[in-house]
C-alpha positions in Angstrom: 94.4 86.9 91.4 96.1 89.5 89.6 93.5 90.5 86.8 93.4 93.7 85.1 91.7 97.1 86.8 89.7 99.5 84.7 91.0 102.7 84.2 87.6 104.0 85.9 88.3 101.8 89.3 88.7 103.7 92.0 90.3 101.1 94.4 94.1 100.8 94.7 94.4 98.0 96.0 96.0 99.2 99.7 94.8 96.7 101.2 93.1 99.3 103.8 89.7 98.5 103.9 90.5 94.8 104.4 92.9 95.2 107.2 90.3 97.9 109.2 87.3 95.9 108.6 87.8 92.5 107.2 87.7 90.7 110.5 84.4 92.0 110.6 83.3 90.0 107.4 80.1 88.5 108.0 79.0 85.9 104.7 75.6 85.4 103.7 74.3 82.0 103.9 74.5 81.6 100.1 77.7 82.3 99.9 78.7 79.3 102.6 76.7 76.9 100.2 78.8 77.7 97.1 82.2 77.1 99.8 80.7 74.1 100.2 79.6 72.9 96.7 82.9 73.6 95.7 84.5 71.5 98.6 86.4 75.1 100.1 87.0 73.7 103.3 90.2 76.6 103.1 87.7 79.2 103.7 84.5 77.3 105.5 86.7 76.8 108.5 88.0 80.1 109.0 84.2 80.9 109.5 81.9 79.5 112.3 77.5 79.5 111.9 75.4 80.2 114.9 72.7 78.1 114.8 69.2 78.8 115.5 68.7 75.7 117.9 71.9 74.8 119.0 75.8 76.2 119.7 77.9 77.6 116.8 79.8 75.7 114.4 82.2 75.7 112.7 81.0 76.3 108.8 83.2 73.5 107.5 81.1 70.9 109.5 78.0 72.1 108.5 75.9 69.8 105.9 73.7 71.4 103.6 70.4 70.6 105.2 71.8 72.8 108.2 72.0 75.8 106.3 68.2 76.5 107.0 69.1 77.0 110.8 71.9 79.7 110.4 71.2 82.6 111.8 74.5 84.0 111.1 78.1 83.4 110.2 81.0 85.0 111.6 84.6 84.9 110.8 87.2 83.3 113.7 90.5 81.7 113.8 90.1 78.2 113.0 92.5 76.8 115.6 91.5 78.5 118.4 88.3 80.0 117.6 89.3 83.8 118.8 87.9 86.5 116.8 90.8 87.6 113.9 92.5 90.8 114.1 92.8 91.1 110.1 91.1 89.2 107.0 93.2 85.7 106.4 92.1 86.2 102.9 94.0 89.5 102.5 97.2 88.5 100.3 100.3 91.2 100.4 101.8 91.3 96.9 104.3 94.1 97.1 104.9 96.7 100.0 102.1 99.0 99.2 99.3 96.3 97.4 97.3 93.4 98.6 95.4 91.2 96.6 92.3 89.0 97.9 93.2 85.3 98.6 89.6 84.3 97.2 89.0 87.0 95.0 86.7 84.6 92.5 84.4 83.2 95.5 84.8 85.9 98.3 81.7 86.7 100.3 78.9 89.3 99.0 79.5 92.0 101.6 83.3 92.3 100.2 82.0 92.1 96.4 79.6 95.4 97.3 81.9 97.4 100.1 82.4 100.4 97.6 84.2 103.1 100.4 84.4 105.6 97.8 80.5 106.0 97.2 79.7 109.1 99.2 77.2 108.5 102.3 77.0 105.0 101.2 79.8 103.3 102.7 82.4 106.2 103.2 85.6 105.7 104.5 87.7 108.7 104.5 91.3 107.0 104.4 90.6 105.4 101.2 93.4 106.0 98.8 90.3 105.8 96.4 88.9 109.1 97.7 92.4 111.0 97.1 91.8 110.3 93.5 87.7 110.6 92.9 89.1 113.7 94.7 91.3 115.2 92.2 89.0 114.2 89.2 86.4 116.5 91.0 83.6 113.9 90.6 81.6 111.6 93.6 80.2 108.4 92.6 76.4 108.8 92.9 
């Protein structure tokens, strides 16, 4: 969980993006059939499938022959089923940095969110921008 950064990596770690928007995480029906080839029940139940036929369910009862049916997955408390107010993934290592829980296996959309890409997905209270910023340079 605590690898090395490049020197080139924008990201510090804040935690900032993850806290706004990682409620909002929406996996790709892929990334539920690696969860559950590996056996991560950990993460499949903090996520439920809406199916194309039926109710939703929750992702860690789902079989593999059910995946054709998603039409999407969305993140919720797994005890109550509420929507989440912030990532349950999102680790806090010291006051200032937060780590991803599953880092190695977390869901496409989080392996892509770049906020520091300019009119891609731009968030302008990234820490990341501050320092892009003072190099003088935009990521293309």
């Amino acid at each position: 969980m605590d690898e090395l950064i490049p020197e080139d990596e924008p990201c510090e770690q804040c935690g900032l993006c993850c806290r706004m928007f990682g409620p909002n995480i929406t996996p790709t029906v892929p990334n539920v059939y690696v969860w559950m080839e590996q056996g991560r029940t950990d993460i499949l139940r903090c996520f439920i499938a809406c199916m194309e036929k039926s109710g939703p369910i929750n992702c860690a009862d789902l079989k593999p022959e059910d995946l054709g049916n998603v039409v999407s997955v969305e993140m919720r408390n797994p005890d109550t089923g509420d929507y989440v107010a912030v990532c349950p993934f999102l680790r806090r290592v010291t006051k200032e940095r937060y780590l991803c829980g599953i880092h190695l296996v977390k869901p496409d959309m989080c392996c892509t969110y770049q906020p520091w890409i300019w009119g891609e997905t731009y968030f302008n209270r990234c820490r990341g921008l501050g320092k892009i910023n003072q190099s003088g340079k935009w990521q293309l």
